[in-house]
PASEBA-1860 file (N, C-alpha, C; in nm, 3 decimals):
! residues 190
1> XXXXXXXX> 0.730/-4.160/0.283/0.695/-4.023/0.255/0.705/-3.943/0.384 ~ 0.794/-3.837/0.391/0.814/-3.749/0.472/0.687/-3.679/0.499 ~ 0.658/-3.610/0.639/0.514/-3.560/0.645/0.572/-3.420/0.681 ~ 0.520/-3.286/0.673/0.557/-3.167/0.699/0.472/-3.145/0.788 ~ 0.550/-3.093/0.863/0.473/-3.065/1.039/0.392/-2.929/0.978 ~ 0.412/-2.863/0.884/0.329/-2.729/0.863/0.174/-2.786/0.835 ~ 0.188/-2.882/0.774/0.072/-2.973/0.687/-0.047/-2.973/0.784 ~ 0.073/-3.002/0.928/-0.022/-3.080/1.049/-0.109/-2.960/1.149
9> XXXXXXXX> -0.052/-2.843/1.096/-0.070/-2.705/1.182/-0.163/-2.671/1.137 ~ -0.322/-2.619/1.215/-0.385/-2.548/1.156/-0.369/-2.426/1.205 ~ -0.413/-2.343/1.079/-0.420/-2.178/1.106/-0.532/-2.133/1.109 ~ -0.560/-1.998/1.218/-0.671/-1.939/1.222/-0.634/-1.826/1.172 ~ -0.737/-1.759/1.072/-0.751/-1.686/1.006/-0.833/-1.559/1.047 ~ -0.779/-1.434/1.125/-0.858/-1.303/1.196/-0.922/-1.245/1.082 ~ -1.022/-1.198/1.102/-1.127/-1.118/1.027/-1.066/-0.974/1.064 ~ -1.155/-0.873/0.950/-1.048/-0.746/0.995/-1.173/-0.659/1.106
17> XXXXXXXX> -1.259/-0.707/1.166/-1.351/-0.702/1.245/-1.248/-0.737/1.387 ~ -1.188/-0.862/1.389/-1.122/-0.919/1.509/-1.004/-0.843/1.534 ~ -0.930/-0.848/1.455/-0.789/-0.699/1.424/-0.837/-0.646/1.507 ~ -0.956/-0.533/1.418/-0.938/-0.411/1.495/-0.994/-0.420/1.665 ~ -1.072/-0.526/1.677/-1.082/-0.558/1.809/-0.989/-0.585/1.883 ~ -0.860/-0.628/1.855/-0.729/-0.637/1.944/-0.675/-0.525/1.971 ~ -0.701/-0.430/1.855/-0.590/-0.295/1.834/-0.696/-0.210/1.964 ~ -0.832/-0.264/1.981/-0.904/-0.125/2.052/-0.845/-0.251/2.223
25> XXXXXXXX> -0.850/-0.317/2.212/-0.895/-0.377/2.352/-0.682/-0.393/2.420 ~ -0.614/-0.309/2.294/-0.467/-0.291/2.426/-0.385/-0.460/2.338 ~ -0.470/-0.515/2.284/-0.390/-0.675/2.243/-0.223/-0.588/2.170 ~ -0.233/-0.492/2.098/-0.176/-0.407/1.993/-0.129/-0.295/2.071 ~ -0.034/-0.229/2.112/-0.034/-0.079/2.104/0.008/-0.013/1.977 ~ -0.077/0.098/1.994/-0.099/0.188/1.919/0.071/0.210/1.799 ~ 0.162/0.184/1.868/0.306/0.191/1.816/0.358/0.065/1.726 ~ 0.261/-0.054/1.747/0.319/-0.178/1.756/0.288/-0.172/1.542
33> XXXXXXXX> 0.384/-0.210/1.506/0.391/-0.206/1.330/0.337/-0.332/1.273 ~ 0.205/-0.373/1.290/0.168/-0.461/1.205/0.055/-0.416/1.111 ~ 0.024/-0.537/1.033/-0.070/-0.516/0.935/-0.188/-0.651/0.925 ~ -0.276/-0.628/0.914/-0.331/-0.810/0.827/-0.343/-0.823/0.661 ~ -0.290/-0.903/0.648/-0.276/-0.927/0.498/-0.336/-1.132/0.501 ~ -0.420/-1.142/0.450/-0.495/-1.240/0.434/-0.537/-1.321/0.584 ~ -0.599/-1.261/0.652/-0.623/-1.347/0.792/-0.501/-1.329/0.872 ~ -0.419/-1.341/0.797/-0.266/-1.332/0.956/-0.197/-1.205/0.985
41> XXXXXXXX> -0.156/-1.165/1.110/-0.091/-1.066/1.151/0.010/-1.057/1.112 ~ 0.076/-0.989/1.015/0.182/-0.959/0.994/0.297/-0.856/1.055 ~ 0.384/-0.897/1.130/0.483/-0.775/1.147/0.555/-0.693/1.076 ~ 0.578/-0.585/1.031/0.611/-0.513/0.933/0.751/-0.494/0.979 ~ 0.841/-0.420/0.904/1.014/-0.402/0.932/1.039/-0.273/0.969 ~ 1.079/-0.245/1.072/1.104/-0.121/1.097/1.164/-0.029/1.017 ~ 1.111/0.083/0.989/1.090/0.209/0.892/1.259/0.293/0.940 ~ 1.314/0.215/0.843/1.495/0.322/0.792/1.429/0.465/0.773
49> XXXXXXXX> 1.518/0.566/0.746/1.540/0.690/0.729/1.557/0.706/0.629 ~ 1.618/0.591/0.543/1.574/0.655/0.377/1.393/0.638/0.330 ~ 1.359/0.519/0.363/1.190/0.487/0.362/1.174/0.587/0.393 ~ 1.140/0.657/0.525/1.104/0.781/0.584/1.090/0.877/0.495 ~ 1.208/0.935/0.497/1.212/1.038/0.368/1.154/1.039/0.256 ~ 1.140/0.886/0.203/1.102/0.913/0.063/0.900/0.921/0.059 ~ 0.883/0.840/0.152/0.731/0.861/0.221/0.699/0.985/0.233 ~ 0.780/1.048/0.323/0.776/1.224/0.350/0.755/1.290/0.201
57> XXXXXXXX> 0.876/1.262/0.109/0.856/1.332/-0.023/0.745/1.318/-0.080 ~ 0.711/1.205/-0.122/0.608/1.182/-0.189/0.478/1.207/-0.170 ~ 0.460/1.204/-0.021/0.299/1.274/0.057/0.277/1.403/-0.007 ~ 0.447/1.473/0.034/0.408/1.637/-0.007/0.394/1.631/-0.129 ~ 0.447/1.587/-0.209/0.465/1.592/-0.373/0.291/1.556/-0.388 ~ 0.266/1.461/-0.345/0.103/1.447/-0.416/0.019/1.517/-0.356 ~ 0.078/1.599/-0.213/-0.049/1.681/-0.196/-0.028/1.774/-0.250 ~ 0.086/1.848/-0.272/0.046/1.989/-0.358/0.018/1.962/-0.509
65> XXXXXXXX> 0.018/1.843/-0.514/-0.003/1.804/-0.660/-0.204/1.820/-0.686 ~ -0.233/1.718/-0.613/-0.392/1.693/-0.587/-0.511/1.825/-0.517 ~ -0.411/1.914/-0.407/-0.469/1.972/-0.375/-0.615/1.984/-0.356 ~ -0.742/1.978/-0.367/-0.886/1.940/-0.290/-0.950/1.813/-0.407 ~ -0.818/1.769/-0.526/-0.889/1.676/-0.599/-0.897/1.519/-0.547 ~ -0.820/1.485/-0.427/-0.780/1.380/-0.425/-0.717/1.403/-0.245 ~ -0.739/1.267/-0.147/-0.672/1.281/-0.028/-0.570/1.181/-0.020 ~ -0.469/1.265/0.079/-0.312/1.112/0.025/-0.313/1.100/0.190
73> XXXXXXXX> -0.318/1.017/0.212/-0.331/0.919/0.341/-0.204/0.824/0.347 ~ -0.157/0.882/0.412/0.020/0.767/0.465/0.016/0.710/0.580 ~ 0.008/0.592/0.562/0.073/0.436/0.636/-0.043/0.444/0.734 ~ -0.164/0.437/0.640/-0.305/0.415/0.716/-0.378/0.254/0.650 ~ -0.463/0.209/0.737/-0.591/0.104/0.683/-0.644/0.097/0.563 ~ -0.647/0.015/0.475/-0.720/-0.004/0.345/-0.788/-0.113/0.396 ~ -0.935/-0.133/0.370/-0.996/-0.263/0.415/-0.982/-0.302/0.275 ~ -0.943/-0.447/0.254/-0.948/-0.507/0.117/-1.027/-0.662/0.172
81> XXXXXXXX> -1.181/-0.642/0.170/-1.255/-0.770/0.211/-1.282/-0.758/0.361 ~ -1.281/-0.909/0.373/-1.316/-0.938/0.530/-1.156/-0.970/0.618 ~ -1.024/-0.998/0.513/-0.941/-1.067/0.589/-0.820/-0.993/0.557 ~ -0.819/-0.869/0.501/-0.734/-0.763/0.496/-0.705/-0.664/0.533 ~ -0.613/-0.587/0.624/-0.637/-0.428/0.612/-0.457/-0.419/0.668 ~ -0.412/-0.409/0.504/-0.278/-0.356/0.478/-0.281/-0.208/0.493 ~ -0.152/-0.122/0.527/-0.133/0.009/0.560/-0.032/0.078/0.483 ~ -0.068/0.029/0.337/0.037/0.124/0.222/0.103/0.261/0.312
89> XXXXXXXX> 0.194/0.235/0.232/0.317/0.343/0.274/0.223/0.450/0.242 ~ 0.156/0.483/0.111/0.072/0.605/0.048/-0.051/0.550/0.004 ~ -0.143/0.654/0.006/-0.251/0.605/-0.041/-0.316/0.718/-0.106 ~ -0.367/0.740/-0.242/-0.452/0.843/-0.336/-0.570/0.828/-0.332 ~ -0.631/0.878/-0.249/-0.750/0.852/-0.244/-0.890/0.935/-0.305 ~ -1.000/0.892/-0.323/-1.117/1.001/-0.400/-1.138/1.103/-0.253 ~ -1.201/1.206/-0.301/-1.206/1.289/-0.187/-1.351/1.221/-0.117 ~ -1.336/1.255/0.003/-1.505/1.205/0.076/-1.499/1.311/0.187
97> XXXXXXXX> -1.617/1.374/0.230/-1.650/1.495/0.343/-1.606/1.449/0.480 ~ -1.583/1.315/0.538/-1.539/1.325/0.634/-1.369/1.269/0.650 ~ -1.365/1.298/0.549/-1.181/1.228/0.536/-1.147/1.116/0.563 ~ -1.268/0.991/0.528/-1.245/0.893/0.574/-1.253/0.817/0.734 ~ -1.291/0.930/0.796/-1.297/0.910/0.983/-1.434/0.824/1.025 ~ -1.518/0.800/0.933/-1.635/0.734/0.935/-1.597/0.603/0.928 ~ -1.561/0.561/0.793/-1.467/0.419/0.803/-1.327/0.445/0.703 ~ -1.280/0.294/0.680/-1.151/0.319/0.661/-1.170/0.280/0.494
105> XXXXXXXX> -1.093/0.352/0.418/-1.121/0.331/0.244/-1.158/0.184/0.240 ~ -1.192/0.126/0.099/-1.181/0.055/0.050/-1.169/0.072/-0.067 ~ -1.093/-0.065/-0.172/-1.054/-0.076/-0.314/-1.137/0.072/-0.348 ~ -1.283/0.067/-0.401/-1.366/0.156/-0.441/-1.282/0.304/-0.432 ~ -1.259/0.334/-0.350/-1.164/0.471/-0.306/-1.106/0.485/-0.332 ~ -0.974/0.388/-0.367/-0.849/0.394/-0.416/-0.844/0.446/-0.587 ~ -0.754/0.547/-0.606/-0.684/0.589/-0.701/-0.546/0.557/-0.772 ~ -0.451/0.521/-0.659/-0.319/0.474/-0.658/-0.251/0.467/-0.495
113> XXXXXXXX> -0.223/0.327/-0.502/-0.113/0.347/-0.416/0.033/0.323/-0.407 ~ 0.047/0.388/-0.318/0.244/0.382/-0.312/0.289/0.277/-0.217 ~ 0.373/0.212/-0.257/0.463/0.092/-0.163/0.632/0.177/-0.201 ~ 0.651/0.209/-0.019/0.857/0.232/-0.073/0.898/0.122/-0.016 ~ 0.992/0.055/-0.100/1.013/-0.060/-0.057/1.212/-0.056/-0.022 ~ 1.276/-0.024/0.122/1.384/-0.061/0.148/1.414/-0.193/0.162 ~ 1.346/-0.259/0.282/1.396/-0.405/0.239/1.286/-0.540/0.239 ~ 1.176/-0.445/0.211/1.080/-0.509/0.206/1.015/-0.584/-0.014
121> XXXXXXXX> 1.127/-0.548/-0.042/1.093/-0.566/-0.183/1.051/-0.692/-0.266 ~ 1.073/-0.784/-0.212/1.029/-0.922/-0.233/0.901/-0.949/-0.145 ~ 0.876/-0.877/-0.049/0.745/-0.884/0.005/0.623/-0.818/-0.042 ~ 0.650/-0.705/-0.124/0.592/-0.642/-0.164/0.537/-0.715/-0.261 ~ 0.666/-0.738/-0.400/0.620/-0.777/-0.509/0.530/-0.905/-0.458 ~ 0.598/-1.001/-0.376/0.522/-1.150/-0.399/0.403/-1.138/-0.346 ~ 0.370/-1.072/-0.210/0.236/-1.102/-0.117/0.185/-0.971/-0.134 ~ 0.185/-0.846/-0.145/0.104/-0.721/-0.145/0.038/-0.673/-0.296
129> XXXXXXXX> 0.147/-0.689/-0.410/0.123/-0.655/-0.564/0.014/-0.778/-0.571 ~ -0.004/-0.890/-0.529/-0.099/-1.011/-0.587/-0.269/-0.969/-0.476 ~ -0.194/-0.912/-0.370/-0.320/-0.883/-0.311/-0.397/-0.755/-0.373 ~ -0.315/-0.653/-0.358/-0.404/-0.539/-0.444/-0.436/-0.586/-0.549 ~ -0.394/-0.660/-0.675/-0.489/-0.678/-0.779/-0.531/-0.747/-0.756 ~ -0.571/-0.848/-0.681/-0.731/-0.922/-0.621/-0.828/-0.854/-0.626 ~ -0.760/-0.734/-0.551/-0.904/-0.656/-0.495/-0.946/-0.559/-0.568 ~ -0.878/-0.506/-0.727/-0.869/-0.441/-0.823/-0.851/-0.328/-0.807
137> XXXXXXXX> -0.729/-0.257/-0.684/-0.679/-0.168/-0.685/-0.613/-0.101/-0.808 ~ -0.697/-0.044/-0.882/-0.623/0.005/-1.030/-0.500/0.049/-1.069 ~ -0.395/0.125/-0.957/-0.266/0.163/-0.963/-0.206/0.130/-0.867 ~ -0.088/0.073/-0.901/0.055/0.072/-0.752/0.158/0.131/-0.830 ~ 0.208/0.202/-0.709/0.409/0.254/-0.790/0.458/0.196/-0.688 ~ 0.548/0.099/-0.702/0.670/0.052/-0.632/0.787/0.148/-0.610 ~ 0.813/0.205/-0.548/0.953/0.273/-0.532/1.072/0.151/-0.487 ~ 1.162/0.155/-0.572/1.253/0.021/-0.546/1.395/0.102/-0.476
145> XXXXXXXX> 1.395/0.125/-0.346/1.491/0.173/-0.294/1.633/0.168/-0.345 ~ 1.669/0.047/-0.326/1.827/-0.037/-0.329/1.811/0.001/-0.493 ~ 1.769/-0.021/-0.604/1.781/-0.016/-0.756/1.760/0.159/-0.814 ~ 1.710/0.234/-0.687/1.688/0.350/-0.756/1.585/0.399/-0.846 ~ 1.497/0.323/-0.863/1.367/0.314/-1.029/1.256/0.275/-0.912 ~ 1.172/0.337/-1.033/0.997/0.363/-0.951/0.948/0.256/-1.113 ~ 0.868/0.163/-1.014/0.807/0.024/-1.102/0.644/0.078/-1.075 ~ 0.570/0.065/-1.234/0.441/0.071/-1.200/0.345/0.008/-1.263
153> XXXXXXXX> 0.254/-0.031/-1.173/0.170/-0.117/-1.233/0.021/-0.051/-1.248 ~ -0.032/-0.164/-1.331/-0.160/-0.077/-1.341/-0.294/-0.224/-1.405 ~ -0.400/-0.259/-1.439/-0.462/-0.339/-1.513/-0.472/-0.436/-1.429 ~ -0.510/-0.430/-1.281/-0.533/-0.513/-1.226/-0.574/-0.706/-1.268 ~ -0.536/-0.754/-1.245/-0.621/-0.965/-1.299/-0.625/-1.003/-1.176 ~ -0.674/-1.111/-1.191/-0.682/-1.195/-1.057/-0.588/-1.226/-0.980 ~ -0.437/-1.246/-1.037/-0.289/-1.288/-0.986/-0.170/-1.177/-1.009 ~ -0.238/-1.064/-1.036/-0.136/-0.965/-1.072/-0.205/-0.847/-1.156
161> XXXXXXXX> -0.065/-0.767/-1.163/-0.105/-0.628/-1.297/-0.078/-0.717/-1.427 ~ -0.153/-0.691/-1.580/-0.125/-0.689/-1.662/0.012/-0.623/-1.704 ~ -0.066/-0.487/-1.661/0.075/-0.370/-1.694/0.192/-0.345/-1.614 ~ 0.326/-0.379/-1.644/0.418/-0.350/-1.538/0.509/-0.274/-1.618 ~ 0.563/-0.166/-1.582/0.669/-0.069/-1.631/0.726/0.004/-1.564 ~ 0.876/0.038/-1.594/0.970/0.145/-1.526/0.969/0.292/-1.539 ~ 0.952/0.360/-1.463/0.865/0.504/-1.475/1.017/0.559/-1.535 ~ 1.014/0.660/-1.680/1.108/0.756/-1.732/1.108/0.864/-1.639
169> XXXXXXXX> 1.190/0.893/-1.493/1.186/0.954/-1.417/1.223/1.148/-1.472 ~ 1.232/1.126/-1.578/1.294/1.243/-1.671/1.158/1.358/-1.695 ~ 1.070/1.290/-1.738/0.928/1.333/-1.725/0.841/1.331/-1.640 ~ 0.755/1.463/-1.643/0.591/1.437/-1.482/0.554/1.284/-1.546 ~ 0.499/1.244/-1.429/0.388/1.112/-1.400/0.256/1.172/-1.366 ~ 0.169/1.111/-1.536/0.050/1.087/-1.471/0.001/1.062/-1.345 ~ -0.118/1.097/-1.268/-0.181/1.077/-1.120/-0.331/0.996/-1.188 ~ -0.332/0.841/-1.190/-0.392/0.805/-1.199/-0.519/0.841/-1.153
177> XXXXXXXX> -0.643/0.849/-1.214/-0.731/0.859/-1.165/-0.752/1.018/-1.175 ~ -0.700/1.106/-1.191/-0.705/1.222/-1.191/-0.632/1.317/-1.316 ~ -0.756/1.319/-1.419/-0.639/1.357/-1.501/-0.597/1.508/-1.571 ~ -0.489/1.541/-1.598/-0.456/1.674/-1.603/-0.338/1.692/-1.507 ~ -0.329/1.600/-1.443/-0.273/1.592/-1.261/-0.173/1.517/-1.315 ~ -0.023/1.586/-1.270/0.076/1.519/-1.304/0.196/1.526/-1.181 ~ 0.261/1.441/-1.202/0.402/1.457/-1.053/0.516/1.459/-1.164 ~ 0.589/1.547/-1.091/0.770/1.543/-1.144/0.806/1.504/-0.982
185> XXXXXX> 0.878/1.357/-1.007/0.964/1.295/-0.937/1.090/1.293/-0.989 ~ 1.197/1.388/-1.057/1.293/1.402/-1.101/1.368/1.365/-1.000 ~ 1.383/1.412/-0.908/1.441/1.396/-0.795/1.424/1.309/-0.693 ~ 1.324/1.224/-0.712/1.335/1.144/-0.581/1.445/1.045/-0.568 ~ 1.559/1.025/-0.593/1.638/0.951/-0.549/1.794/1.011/-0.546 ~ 1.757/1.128/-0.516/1.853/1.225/-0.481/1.923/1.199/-0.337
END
């Protein structure tokens, strides 16, 4: 029987207490693109110009959408537990008086978030979609760059969304969590 040297490796697992202790004490600069997603530091992929853009669109689109109902926070901290704090591309958040500068959201806060995914799309679906519904983040929209279609989920379980569907880009989109509140993304893949 073959033995796997991974088998033999142990891993230490950072708390998001220790994170942010690297990010204040210089371990991190301020520029440097990572995230923690279950105890480990993850390096993220450097942000193309189509990502960019479509991040850009969509901030504005939900803020003039939400206007004082809701705050949209891009490619910031979500604490999810003790061993998480992923930095969604978007984030819908409930409104709170200090905009969040006190601490950083958690699940509780969340309304919907946005993942644009250029070539990060298999990372998304496999390790980020299973983590937010852990933590019962009630909405994600996938923006699927390369395919053109906005994927959305919703019905959080323990290993995933119940609900997964391809948004009829033809019609406004409901704004989860807020209702009356709708987006026309007709255009985002213009």
């Amino acid at each position: 029987m073959a033995i796997n040297a991974e088998d033999l490796l142990e891993h230490h697992r950072f708390t998001g207490d220790q994170y942010r202790v690297m990010g204040e004490t210089g371990i991190f600069h301020e520029d440097d693109r990572v995230e923690l997603i279950e105890g480990e530091i993850i390096e993220m992929s450097p942000i193309g110009s189509l990502h960019a853009g479509t991040v850009n669109r969509l901030q504005t689109l939900l803020m003039q959408a939400v206007v004082a109902r809701g705050i949209v926070s891009t490619q910031n901290p979500l604490v999810l537990g003790s061993f998480s704090e992923p930095q969604p591309d978007i984030a819908l958040l409930r409104p709170r008086s200090d905009f969040y500068a006190e601490a950083h959201p958690t699940p509780e806060d969340v309304l919907l978030l946005v993942e644009v995914a250029e070539s990060s799309l298999h990372y998304d679906r496999r390790v980020k979609l299973p983590l937010y519904a852990r933590h019962r983040i009630p909405a994600v929209w996938l923006v699927d760059l390369p395919n053109e279609r906005l994927l959305l989920f919703s019905e959080p379980m323990a290993h995933g969304y119940r609900v997964t569907e391809t948004a009829d880009l033809r019609h406004p989109l409901g704004l989860p969590g807020l209702p009356g509140l709708s987006l026309d993304l007709s255009g985002l893949f213009q």
